[in-house]
N, C-alpha and C positions, 0 to 999 in steps of 0.2 A: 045691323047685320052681323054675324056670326061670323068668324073666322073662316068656318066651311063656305060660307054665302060669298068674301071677299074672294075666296080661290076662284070659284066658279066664274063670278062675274069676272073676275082680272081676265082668266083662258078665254071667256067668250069675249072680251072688249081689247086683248090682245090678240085674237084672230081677224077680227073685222078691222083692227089697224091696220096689218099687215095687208090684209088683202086688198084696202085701200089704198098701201102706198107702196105695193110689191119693191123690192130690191132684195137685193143679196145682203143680210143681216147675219152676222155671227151669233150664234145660239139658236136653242133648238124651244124645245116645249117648258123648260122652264123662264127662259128669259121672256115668252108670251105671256106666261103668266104674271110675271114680275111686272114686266111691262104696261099690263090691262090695271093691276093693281095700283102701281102708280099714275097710272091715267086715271082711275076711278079716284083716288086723292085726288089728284092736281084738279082733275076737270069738276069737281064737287068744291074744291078750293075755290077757284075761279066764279063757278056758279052762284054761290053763296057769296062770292066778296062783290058783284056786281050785281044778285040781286033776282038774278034768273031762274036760280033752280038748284036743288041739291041730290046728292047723288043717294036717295034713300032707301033701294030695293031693286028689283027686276021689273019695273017697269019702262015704257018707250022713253021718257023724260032721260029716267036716268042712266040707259044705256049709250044715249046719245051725246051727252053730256063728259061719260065717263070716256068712248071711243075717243071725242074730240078731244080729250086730255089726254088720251093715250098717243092720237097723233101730235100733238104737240110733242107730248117731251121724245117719241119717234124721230122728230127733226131735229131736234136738240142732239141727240145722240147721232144721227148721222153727219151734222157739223161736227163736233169735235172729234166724233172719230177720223174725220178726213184732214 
């Protein structure tokens, strides 16, 4: 995937975290996207080190894959920020 492809997907898989795990989160539209982006890493890190599935494009696999890595490090971030 392209650089443009990694934006897009980070905004859409940082929206769908949030709205899965509503709270009051410092930052606006760029930290969704930061966010999705590194959940589309982690959650394709993950996937691939256990064997599951890798984060390869816009398909159902790899959106879902990429969300769940976006809520993880989600919780991550609101531990230590507290």
């Amino acid at each position: 995937m392209g650089i443009l492809a990694w934006i897009v997907m980070g905004l859409i898989v940082g929206v769908l975290a949030k709205l899965i795990m509503p709270g009051k989160d410092p930052g606006g539209f760029i930290v969704t996207i930061l966010l999705g982006i590194a959940g589309a890493f982690f959650g394709g890190f993950l996937g691939s080190f256990f064997g599951i599935a890798e984060v390869t494009g816009f398909d159902l696999g790899s959106i879902l894959l990429a969300t769940a890595g976006a809520i993880i490090i989600l919780i991550f971030y609101r531990v230590i920020k507290k």
